[in-house]
C-alpha positions in Angstrom: -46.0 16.5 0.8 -42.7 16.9 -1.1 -41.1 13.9 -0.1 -44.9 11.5 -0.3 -44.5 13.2 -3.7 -41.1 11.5 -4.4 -41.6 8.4 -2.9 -44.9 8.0 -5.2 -42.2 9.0 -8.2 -39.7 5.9 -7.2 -42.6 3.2 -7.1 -44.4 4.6 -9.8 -40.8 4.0 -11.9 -40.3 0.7 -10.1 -43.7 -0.4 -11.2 -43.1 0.9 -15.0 -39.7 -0.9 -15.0 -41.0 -4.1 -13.6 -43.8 -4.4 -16.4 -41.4 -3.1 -19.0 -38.4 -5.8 -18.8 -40.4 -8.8 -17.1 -44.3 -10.2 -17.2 -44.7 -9.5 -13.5 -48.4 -7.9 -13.3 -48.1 -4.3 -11.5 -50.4 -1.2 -11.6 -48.6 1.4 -13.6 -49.3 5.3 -14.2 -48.2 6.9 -17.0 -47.4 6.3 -20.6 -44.6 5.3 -22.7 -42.7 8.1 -22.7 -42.5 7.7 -18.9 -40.7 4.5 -19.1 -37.1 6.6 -20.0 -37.4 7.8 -17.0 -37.1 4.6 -15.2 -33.9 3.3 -16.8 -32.3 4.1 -13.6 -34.7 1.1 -11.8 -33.1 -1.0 -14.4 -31.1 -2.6 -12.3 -33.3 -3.1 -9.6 -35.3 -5.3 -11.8 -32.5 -6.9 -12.7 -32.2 -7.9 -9.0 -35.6 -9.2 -8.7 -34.9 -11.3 -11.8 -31.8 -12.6 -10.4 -32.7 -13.2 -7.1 -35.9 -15.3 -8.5 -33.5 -17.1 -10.6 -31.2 -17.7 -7.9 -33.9 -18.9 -5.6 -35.1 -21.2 -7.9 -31.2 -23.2 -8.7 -30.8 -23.2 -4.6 -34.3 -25.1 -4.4 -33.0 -27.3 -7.5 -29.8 -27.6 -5.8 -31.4 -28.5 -2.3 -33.4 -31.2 -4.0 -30.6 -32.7 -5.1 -29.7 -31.8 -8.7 -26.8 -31.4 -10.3 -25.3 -27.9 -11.0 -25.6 -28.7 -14.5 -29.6 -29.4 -14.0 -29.8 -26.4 -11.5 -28.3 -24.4 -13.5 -30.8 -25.1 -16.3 -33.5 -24.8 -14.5 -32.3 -21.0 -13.1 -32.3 -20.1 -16.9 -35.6 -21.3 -17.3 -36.9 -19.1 -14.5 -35.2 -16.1 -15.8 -36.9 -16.8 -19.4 -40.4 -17.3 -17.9 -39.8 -14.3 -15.5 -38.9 -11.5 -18.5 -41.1 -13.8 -21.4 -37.9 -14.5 -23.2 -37.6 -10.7 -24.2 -34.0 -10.2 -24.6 -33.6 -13.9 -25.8 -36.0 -12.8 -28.5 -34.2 -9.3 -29.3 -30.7 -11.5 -29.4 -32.4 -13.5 -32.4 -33.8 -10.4 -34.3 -30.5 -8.8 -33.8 -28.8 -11.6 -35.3 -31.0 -12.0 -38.3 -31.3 -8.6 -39.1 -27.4 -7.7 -38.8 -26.1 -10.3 -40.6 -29.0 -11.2 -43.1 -29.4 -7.9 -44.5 -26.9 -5.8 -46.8 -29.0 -2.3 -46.4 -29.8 -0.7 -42.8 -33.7 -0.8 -44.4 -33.4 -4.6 -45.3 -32.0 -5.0 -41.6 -34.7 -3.3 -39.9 -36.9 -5.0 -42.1 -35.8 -8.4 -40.9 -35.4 -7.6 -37.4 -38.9 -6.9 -37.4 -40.0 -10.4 -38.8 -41.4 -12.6 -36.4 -39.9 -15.3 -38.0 -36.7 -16.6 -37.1 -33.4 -17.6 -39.4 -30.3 -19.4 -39.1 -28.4 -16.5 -37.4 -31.1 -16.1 -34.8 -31.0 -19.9 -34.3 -27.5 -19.8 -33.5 -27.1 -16.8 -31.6 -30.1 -18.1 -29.3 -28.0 -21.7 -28.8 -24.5 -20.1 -28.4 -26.1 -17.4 -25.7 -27.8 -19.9 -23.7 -25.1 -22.4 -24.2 -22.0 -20.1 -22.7 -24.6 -18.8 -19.9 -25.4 -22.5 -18.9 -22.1 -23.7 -18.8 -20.7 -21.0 -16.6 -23.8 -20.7 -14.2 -23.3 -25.3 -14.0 -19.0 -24.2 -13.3 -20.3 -21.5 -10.8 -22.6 -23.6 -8.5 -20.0 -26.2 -8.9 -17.7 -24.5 -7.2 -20.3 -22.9 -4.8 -21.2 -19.5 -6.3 -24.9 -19.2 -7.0 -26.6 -15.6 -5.9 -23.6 -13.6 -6.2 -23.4 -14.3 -10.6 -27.2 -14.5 -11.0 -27.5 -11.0 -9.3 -24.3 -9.2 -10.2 -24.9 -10.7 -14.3 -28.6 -9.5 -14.3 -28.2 -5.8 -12.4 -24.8 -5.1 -14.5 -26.7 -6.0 -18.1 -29.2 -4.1 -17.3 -27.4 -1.1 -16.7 -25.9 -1.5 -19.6 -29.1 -1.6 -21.7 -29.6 2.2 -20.1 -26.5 3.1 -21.5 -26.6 2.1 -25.0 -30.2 3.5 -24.7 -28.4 6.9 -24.3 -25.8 7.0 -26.4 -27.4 5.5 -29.7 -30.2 7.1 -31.5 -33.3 5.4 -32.5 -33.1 3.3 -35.1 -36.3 3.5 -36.4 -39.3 6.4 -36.5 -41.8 3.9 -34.5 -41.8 0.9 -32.4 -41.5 1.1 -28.0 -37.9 2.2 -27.9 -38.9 5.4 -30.6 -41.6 5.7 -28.2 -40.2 5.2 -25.3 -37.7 8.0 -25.7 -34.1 8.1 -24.3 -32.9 8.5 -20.6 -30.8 11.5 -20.0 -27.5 11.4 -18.7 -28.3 11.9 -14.7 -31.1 8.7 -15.2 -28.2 6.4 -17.1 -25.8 7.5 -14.8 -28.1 6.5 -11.7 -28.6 3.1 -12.8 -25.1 2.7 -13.4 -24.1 4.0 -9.8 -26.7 1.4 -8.3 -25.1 -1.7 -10.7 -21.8 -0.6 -9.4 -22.8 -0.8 -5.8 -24.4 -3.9 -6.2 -21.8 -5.6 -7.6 -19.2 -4.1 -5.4 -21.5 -4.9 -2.3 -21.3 -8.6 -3.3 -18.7 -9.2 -5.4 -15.7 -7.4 -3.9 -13.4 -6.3 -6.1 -13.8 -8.5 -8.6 -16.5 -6.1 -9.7 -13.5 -3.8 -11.0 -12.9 -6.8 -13.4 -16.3 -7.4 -14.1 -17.3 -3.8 -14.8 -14.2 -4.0 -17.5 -15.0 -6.8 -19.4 -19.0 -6.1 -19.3 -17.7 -2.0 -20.2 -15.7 -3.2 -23.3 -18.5 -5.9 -24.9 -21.0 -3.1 -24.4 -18.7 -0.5 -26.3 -18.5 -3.4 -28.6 -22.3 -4.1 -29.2 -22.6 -0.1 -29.1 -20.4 -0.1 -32.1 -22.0 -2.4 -33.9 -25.6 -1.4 -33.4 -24.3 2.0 -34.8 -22.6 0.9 -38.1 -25.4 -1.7 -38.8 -28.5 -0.2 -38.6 -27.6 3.7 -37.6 -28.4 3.1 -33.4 -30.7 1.0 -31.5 -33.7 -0.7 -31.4 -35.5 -2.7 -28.8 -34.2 -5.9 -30.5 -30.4 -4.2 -30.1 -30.8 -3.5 -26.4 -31.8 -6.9 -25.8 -29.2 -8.3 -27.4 -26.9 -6.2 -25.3 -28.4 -7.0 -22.2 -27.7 -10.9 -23.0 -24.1 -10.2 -24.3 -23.1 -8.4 -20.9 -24.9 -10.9 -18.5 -22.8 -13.7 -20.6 -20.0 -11.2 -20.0 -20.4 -10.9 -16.5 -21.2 -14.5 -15.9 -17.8 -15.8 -17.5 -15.6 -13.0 -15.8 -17.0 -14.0 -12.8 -16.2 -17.5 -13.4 -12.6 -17.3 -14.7 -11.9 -15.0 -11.3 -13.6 -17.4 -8.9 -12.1 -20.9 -10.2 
């Protein structure tokens, strides 16, 4: 009974996970305060984002178009997959952090719908720097490794700022959400690590580095602008750290 009990406790976070950070449709028990609980899945999602984004550059690839296409096209799954979610949180985050002078005007902006110049450009200068290094990747013939090792280590690193920075703000999912405890975080850190080890080699020392330092980074930032995160700031990191991985892997590989 004990262990049917625990293996009803994985899906049941595996489920919550999968409707929190993509649009995938899966039945789900629980309520928002159970979704904390599943930051250690994080990564695993990851994996099923990459791995859909990765199937759908070799099928672009197979057909015949160029990495630069193919690598277009894997973007364009991964946005359709999550519903642009951390693309979105990337703009908010650059609106609100550098189009407010007050922590309340920042909030306040971040929580517009609307979109300004920042937002415009941090959208175009994420997507740009992920394209061009996914088109140099299958180039040189690197296509699941990146798109799996990127998505599972950003991830992972969305569980982590989750942990260290307070909320933000007194509503909204991530108030409600809650934040993991140490032994979740750590979890989901332990399975990106594997991951990446199990297919990158030890180039995941490098990658884990690079990705470890632009987190502490965004971390930083998130704390002296608006006081710790929100659900726009841990999108944001998430698209920083897959750009992260994405390039280290790329410098190491070519």
């Amino acid at each position: 009974m004990a262990r049917n009990s625990q293996t009803r406790d994985i899906l049941s976070a595996l489920s919550l996970a999968c409707v929190l950070l993509t649009r995938i449709p899966m039945p789900t028990r629980g309520g928002a305060a159970d979704l904390s609980r599943s930051a250690w899945a994080w990564p695993l999602i990851g994996l099923l984002v990459g791995a859909l984004t990765a199937l759908a550059a070799t099928v672009a690839l197979m057909l015949g178009f160029p990495p630069g296409l193919a690598a277009a096209v894997a973007l364009a799954t991964g946005i359709v997959v999550t519903g642009a979610m951390h693309e979105d949180g990337l703009a908010d985050t650059a609106d609100g952090f550098w189009g407010g002078q007050t922590i309340a005007r920042r909030l306040e902006i971040m929580r517009d719908s609307r979109i300004g110049t920042y937002g415009v450009l941090a959208l175009v200068f994420s997507v740009l720097i992920r394209w061009a290094a996914l088109s140099a990747l299958f180039d040189a013939g690197w296509i699941w490794v990146p798109l799996l090792v990127a998505a599972a280590t950003s991830r992972a690193a969305m569980a982590v700022a989750m942990h260290l920075l307070p909320n933000a703000r007194h509503d909204g999912l991530s108030h409600d959400t809650g934040r993991p405890d140490r032994r979740v975080v750590l979890s989901g850190v332990a399975i990106a690590a594997v991951t990446a080890l199990g297919l990158a080699g030890l180039a995941a020392v490098w990658i884990a580095l690079t990705t470890a330092l632009v987190l502490a980074g965004a971390i930083q930032m998130s704390r002296q602008k608006i006081g710790g995160q929100s659900g726009d700031t841990l999108g944001a990191t998430q698209q920083v750290c897959e750009g992260t991985a994405l390039l280290t892997m790329l410098v190491l590989v070519t």
